[in-house]
C-alpha positions in Angstrom: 42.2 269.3 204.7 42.7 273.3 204.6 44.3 274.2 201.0 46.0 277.7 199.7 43.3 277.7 197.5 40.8 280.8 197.5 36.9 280.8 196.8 37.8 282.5 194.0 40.1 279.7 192.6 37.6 277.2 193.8 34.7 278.5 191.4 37.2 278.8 188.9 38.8 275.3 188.9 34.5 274.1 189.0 33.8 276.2 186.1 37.5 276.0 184.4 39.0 273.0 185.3 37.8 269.7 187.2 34.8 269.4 184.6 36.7 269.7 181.7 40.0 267.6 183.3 41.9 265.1 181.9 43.7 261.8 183.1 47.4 261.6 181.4 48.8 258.4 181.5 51.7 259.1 180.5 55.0 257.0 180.0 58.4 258.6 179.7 60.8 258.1 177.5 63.9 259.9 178.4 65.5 260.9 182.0 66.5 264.3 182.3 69.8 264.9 184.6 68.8 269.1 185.5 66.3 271.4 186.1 66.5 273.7 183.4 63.9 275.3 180.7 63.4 273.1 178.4 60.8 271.9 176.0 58.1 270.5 177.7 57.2 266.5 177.4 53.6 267.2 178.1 50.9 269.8 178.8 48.5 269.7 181.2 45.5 271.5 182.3 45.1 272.9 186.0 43.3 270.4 187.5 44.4 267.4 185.2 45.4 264.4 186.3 48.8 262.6 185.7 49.9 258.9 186.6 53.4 257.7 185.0 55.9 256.0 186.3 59.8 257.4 187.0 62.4 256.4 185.1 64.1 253.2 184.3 66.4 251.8 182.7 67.9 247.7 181.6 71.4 248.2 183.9 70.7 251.1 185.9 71.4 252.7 188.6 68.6 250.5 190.6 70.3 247.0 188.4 73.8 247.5 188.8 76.7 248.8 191.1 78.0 251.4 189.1 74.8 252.0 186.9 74.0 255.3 185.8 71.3 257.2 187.1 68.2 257.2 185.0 67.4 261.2 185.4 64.2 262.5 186.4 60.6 262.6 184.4 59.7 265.8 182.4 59.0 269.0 182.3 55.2 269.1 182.4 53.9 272.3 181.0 50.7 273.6 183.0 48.6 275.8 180.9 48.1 279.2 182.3 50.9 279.1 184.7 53.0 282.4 185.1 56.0 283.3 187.6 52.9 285.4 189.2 51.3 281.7 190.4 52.1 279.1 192.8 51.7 275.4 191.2 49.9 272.9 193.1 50.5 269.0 193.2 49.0 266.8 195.0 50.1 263.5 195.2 47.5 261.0 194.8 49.6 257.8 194.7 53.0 256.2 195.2 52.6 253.1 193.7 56.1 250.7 194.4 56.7 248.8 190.6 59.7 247.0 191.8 60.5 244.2 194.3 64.0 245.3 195.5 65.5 249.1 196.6 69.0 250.0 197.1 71.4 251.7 199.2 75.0 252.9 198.7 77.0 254.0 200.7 80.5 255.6 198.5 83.8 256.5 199.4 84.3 260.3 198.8 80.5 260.4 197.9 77.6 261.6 199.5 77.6 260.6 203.4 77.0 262.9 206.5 79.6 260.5 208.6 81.9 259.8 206.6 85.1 261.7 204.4 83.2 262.8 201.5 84.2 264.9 198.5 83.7 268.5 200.3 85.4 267.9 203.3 88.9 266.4 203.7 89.8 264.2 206.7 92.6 262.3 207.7 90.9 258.9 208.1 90.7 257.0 204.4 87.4 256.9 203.0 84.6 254.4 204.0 84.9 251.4 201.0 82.1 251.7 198.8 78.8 249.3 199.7 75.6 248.5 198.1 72.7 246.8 200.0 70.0 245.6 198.3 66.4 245.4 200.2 63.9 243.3 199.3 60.0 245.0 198.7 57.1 242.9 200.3 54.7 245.2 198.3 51.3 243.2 199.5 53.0 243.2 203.7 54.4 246.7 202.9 57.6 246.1 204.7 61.3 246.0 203.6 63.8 243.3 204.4 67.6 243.4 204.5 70.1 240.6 204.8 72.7 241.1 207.8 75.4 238.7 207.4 78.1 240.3 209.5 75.5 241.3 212.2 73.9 239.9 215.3 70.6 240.2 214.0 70.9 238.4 210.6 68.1 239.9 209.0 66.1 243.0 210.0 62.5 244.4 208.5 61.2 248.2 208.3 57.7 249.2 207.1 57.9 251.2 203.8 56.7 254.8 203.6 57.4 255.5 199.6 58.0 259.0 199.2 59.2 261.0 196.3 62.5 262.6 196.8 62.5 265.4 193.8 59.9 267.4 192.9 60.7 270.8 190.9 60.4 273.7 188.7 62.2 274.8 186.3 64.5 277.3 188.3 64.5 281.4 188.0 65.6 282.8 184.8 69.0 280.9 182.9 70.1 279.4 185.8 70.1 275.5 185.3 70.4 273.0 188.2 71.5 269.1 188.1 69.6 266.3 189.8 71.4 266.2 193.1 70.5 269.9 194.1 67.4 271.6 196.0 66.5 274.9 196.3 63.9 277.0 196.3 62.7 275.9 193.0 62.5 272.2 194.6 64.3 269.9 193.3 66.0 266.9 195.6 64.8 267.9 199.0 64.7 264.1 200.3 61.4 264.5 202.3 59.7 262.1 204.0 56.5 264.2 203.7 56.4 264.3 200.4 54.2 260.9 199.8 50.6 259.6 198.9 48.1 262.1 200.3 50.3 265.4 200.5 49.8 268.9 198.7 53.0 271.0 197.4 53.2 274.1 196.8 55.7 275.3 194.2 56.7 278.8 193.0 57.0 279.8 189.2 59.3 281.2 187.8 58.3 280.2 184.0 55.3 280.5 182.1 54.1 276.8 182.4 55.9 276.2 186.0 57.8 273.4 184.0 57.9 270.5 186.7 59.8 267.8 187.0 59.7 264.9 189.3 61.7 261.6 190.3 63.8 259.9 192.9 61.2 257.0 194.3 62.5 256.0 198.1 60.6 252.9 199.7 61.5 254.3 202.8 64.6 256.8 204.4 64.8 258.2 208.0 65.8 261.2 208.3 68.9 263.3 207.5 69.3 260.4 204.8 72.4 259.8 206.4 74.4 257.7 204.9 73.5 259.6 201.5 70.6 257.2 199.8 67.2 255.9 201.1 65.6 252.9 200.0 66.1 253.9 196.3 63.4 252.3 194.4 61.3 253.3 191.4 57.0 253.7 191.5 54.3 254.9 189.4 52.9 258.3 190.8 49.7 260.0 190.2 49.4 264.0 190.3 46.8 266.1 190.5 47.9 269.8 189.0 46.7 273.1 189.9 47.5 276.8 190.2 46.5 279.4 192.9 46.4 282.2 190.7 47.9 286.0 191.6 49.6 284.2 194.8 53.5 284.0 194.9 55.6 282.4 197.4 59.3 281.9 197.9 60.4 278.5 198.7 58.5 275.1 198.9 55.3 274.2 200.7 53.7 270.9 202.1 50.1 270.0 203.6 48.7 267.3 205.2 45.9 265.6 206.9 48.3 267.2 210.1 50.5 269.7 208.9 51.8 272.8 207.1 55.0 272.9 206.3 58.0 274.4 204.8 60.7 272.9 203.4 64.3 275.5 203.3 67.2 274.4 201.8 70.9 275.7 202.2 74.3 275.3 203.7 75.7 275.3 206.9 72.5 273.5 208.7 71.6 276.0 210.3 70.6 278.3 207.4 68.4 275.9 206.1 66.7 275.7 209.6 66.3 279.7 209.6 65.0 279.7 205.3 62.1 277.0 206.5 61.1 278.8 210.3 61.1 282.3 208.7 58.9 281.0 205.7 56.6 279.2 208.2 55.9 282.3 210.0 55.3 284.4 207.4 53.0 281.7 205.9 50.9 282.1 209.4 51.2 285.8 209.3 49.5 286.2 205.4 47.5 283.3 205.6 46.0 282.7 209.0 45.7 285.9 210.5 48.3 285.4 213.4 50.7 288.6 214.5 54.1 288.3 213.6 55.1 288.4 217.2 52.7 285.7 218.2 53.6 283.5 215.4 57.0 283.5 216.2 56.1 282.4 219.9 53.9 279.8 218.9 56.0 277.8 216.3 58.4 278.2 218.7 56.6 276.1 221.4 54.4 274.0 219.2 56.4 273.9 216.0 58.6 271.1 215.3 61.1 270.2 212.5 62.4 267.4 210.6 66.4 267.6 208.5 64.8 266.2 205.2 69.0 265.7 204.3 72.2 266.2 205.4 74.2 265.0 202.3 73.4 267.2 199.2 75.1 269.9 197.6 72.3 272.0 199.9 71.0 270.7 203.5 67.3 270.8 203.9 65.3 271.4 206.8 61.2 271.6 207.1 60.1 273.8 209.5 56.1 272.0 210.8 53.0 273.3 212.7 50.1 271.8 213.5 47.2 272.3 211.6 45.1 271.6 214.7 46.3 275.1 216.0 45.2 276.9 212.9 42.1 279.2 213.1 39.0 277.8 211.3 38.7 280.4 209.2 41.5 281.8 206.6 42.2 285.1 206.9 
């Protein structure tokens, strides 16, 4: 898989890093509900690994109907990182830790179909439901009881992903959990799972990351305003392309690069994550500006991540299979 990393990071990372990383096993104690500078809950070395769970709590969120919401894990300081940087995760493993997800749907909550707290209709809100999913962790496939339905009982394979993973954002500004942005944050994307890279920009010496937000599985646009919200243990590899900045979110994988834009209306989130793609192709890969455009515009394709946050967010995809060989 092609990385942002270049030789000269490589050798670095050999000489640096990888021989003299560590494995964090690390267990949090306290959910945090923004993404703020703060003081960090552990320091890392680029190229260390981390594995910890997200957070839980006895009569949570994931417990209870009207359980609060645990927060997210962090931040992780990573040495040597400076708003000059990008940070680098990669996500090693998603690792489901409980048997059962759930799903609410909210009156005046988050919902793409439904009256929610931004927009006003004149129909009365949707009544507030919780379905709980059961976790064949060893078949890898969900199950929900349909009681009112034809089909009594229906069963999806999982794809855990992890729906917020962030930086502290630029200078004083503070975030809370529900928001993305360019810093990160809860983009809700299917992408981000076992075997991808993200790419994050600094903003803060030590990048301060924070991560949470486990989904079993969630289609796109989460629609209804939750995925299969479950909790995991994740492992994370950290690293930092030094000298190289960039402006909002990045994904790899075995397929793709991608971009992930987020903002409201729809479309402006759609134009943050094509724009970013192209000039991604433009720096990177050696392609003209013209001819990028042309190409993601017959080859690319797109996914909406969500539709339901405070900001919409959209990634923008090309094939890596269309990518020269060589970086430029």
């Amino acid at each position: 898989m092609r990385t942002m990393m270049p030789t000269l990071l490589v050798a670095w990372v050999g000489m640096m890093g990888i021989a003299m990383a560590d494995t964090h096993k690390f267990i949090p104690q306290n959910g945090v509900a923004t993404y703020a500078v703060r003081p960090p809950v552990l320091r890392v070395k680029p190229g260390d690994i981390v594995e910890s769970p997200t957070m839980a709590k006895p009569g949570d969120y994931y417990e209870k109907e009207g359980g609060p919401w645990p927060g997210e894990v962090g931040p992780f300081f990573i040495e040597g990182a400076t708003p000059d940087d990008t940070l680098v995760i990669r996500i090693l493993k998603v690792q489901l830790n409980r048997d059962t997800a759930v799903s609410f749907v909210r009156p005046a909550g988050l919902s793409a179909l439904a009256t929610d707290g931004r927009l006003r209709l004149l129909n009365d809100p949707l009544p507030t439901r919780r379905f709980v999913w059961q976790l064949d962790r060893q078949r890898n496939v969900g199950t929900l009881d349909l009681p009112n339905s034809r089909s009594k009982r229906i069963e999806i394979p999982l794809r855990p992903m992890v729906g917020r993973v962030a930086v502290a954002p630029a200078g004083e500004e503070a975030f809370g959990g529900l928001w993305p942005g360019a810093f990160g944050g809860n983009m809700d994307v299917p992408d981000i799972r076992e075997g991808a890279t993200i790419f994050l920009p600094v903003y803060h010496e030590g990048a301060l990351f924070y991560f949470g937000d486990i989904h079993a599985a969630q289609g796109d646009g989460e629609v209804c305003g939750s995925g299969l919200e479950t909790t995991a243990v994740v492992t994370m590899q950290f690293e930092l392309v030094k000298g190289k900045k960039i402006v909002w979110p990045r994904i790899e994988d075995a397929d793709h690069v991608m971009v992930a834009g987020s903002g409201r209306p729809l479309i402006d989130a759609f134009r943050i994550a094509h724009v970013e793609l192209i000039e991604w192709l433009v720096a990177d890969y050696g392609f003209d500006k013209m001819d990028a455009y042309q190409i993601v515009s017959q080859a690319g394709t797109a996914r909406v991540a969500n539709v339901v946050d405070p900001l919409y967010t959209v990634v923008a995809k090309f094939p890596k299979a269309l990518l020269p060989k060589e970086r430029k």
